[in-house]
N, C-alpha and C positions, 0 to 999 in steps of 0.2 A: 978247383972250381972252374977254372977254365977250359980244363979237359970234356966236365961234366956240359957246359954251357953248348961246346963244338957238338957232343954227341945229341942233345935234344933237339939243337935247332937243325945241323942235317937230317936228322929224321922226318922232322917238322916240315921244312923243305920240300925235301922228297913228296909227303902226303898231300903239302897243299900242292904244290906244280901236278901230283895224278889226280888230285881232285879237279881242281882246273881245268886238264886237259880233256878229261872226260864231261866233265859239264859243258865247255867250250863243241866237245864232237856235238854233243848231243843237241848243243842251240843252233848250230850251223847248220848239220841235216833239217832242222824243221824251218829254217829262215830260207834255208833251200828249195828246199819241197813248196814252200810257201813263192817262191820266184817263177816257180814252173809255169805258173800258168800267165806269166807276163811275155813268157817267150816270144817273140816274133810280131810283140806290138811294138807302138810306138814310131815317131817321126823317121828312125832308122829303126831297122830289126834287130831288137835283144837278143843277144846269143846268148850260148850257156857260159862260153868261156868269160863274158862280161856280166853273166847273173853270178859265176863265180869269185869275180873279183869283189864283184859289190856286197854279196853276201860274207869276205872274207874281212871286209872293212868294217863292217858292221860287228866283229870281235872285238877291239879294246872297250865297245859301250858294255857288253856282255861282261869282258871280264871286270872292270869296274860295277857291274852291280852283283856279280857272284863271288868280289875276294874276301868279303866278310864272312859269307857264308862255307866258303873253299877251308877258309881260315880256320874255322871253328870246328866243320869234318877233320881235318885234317890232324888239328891237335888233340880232339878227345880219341882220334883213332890208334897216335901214337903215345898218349898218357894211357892210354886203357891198354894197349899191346906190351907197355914197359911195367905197368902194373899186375894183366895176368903172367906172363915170362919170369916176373918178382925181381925184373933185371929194378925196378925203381925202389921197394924195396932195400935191395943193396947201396941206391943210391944214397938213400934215407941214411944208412949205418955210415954213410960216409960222408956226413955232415950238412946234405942237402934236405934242408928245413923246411918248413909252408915258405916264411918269407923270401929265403934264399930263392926258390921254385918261383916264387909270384914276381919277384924281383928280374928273374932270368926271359921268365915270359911276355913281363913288360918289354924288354928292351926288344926282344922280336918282332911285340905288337906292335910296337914304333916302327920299326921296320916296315913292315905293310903295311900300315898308317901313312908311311912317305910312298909309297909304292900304290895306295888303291888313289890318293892325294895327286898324286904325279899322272897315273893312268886315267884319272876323269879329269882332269882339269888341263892337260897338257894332248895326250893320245887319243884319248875319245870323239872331243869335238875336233880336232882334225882327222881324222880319218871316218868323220860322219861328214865332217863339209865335204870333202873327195865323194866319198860316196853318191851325195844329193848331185855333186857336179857329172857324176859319170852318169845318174838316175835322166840328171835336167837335158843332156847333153843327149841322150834315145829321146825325152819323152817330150823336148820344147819348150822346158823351162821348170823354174822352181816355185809349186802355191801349195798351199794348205786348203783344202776344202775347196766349197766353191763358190767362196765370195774373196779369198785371198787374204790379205795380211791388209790391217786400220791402224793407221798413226795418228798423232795428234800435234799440232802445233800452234802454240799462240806467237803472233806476236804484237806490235805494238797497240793496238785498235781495235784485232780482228785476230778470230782465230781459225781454224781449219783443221776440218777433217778427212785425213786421205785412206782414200783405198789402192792397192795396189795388188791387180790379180796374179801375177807374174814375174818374177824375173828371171830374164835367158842366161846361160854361160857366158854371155858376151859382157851382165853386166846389165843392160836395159829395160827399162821394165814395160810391162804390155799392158792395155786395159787399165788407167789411169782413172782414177776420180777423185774430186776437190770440190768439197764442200765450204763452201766461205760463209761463216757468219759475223754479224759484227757485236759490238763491246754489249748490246742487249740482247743476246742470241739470235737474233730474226737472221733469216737465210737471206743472203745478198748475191749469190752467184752459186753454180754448178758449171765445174769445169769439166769437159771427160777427153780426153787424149786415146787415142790408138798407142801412141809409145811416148817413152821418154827417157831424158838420159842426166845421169848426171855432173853436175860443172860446179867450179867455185862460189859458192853460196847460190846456188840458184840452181832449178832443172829447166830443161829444156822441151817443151813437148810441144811433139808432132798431131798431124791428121786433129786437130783442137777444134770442138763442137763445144763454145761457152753460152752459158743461158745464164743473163743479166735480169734481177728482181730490181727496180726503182719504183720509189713510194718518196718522191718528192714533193712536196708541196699538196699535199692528202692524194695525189694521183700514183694509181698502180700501173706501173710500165711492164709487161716481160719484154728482151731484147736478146736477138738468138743473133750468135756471132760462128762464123767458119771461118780459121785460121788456119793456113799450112804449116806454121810456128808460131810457139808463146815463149816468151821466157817468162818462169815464177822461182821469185828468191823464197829460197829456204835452206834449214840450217839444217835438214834432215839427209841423213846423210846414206851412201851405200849400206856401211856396216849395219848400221838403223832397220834398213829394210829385210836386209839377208838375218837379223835377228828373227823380225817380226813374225819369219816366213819358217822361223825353225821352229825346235819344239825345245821349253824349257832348259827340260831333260839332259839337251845336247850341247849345251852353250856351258863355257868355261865361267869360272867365278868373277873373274872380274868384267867378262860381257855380262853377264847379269847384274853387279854393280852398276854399269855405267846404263844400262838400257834400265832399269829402277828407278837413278839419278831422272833419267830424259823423261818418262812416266809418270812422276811425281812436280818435275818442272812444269809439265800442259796438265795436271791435275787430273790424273790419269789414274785408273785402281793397280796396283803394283803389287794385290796380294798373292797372286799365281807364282810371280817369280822372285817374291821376297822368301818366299817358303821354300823355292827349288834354291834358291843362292845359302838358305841358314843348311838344307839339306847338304849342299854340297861342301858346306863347314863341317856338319857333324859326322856325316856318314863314313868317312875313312877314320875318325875317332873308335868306331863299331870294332873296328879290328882288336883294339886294346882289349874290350869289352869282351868279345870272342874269347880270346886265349885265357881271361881271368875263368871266363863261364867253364872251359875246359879244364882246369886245374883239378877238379875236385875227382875228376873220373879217376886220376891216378893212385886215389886214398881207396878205392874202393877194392871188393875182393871180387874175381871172379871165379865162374865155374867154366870148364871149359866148353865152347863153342857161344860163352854169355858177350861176347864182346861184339858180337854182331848188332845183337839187339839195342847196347847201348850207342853206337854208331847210327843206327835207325834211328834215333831219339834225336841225336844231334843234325841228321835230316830236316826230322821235324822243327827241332827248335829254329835253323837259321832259317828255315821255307816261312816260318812264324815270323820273323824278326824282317824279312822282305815285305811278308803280304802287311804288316801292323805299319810297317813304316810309308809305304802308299794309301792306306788304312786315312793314318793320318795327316797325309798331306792334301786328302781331298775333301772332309772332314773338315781340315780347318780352314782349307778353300771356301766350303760352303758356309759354316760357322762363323768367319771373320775371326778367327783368334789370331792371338798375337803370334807371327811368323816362326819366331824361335821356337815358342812352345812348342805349335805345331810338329816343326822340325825335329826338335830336339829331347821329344816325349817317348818315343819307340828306344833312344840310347841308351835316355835316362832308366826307362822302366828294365830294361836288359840287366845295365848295371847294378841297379839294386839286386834283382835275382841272381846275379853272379857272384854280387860282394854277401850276400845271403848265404848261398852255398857253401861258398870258400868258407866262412865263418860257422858253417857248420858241418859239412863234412869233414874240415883238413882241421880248425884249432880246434873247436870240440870232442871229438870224436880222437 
């Protein structure tokens, strides 16, 4: 059995590392192609040798969202090649069963289960944060859109609302705004900053333009203040911001934990990155799901040159199982459903058709 186990999964191997690497060519040249026209902008001029860098980093996000899909080419290509050849067949006569086969393909799909787990959660968001720093580093910093990254913070009396357009490589952030309300909502101050920096419980801001609302004793005061420095305590921290300023997507499981945690503290909606964090629980699960889904191509018969076409299908199926599973994550964005489901409905629905199959290609049949 052991012998048998060595020869599937280097096969297996093999098929997913060239699916991979041809998926991986192919996302590069268009992330490329797509860099070209940045050339030569920017606070320093983008070369190609640094649009190459950064397009080159931009691979482990890639290959964590194509190893489910690598996974499942990859296996129905080498069950369907071991089954037209009739080398599986043989294997069959030599006591390799459905369970024994679903058994063997489990412990594979565990394998790339730790490996797509390992590659999003560890490789991806670091070599996406590189990335944004080499992007922030030409283009003068790091924002989203053009209104920048909104946090929220209460604390004892009053709460507030920041905007932050920017932060440089240096850390700093540019184009500040703080919106102060008190325990009954009404606005009590607008603060807006040219920079700011961060310090032990507190930021620091520069170039300070504050506008004071007072409604004392039924009188309404406005009072406009210029400061060359403020200090404002708060708990909000670098990591906070450089989240706020990324995408989902790109943040490791436990930054989405703890930035959920922060979210739910200032009563804040948290369903955008409850649904990427269950995602990011279930998605390297897929893998398992993949190699079950593949099992049954091995029970089939083919004719020759028919193995192409079933290869084609397994195309289709994993391109189906990417678009269903952002399908549903924006779906349940706009729905308000409960974050697992959301997340966790594309797995589910896989596995039923693959524990379907299995049960009816391989013990039926």
């Amino acid at each position: 059995m052991r012998t048998i186990r060595r020869l599937i999964y280097v096969e297996v191997l093999y098929a997913v590392a060239f699916v991979s690497v041809g998926f991986l060519a192919l996302f590069f040249f268009f992330d490329f192609v797509d860099e070209l026209g940045n050339l030569g902008r920017g606070m320093q001029p983008y070369r190609l040798t640094q649009a190459l860098i950064y397009v080159a980093l931009r691979m482990p996000s890639h290959l964590y969202e194509l190893l489910p899909i690598a996974v499942l080419i990859g296996t129905i290509f080498v069950m369907a090649r071991l089954a037209q050849s009739s080398e599986y067949t043989i294997l069959r006569t030599s006591g390799l069963g459905p369970w024994r086969a679903l058994r063997a393909l489990f412990g594979l799909g565990l394998a790339f289960t730790i490996l797509t787990f390992a590659t999003g959660d560890y490789l991806a968001p670091l070599s996406d944060r590189t990335a944004q720093l080499l992007k922030s580093r030409l283009g003068g910093g790091l924002s989203i859109g053009t209104t920048g990254a909104w946090l929220k913070e209460r604390q004892r009396y009053l709460s507030y609302n920041v905007n932050v357009f920017r932060l440089t490589p240096e850390g700093q952030m540019e184009k500040v705004r703080i919106f102060e309300a008190d325990s009954r909502g009404f606005l009590v101050s607008i603060t807006q900053a040219g920079q700011a920096s961060f310090g032990e419980g507190a930021w620091t801001l520069r170039d300070v333009e504050r506008t004071e609302f007072n409604t004392n004793e039924g009188a309404s005061r406005v009072e406009r203040l210029k400061l060359p420095t403020m200090r404002w305590p708060s708990e909000i921290t670098q990591e906070m911001v450089s989240v706020a300023l990324l995408k989902p997507e790109r943040m490791s499981t436990i930054a989405l934990f703890q930035y959920i945690r922060h979210l739910e503290a200032n009563s804040q909606t948290s369903q955008r990155y409850e649904i990427e964090f269950w995602r990011k629980v279930f998605y390297p699960l897929s893998c398992m799901v993949m190699v079950v889904l593949a099992l049954p191509f091995a029970y089939l018969h083919f004719r020759s040159g028919g193995i192409t076409s079933y290869v084609f299908g397994g195309v289709l199926i994993g391109i189906s199982f990417f678009l269903l599973n952002n399908v549903f994550g924006y779906i349940g964005n706009l729905q308000n459903w409960v974050p697992w489901v959301a997340a966790g409905a594309p797995g589910i629905i896989y596995t039923f058709f693959s524990l379907a199959a299995f049960s009816w290609l391989v013990l039926r049949r």
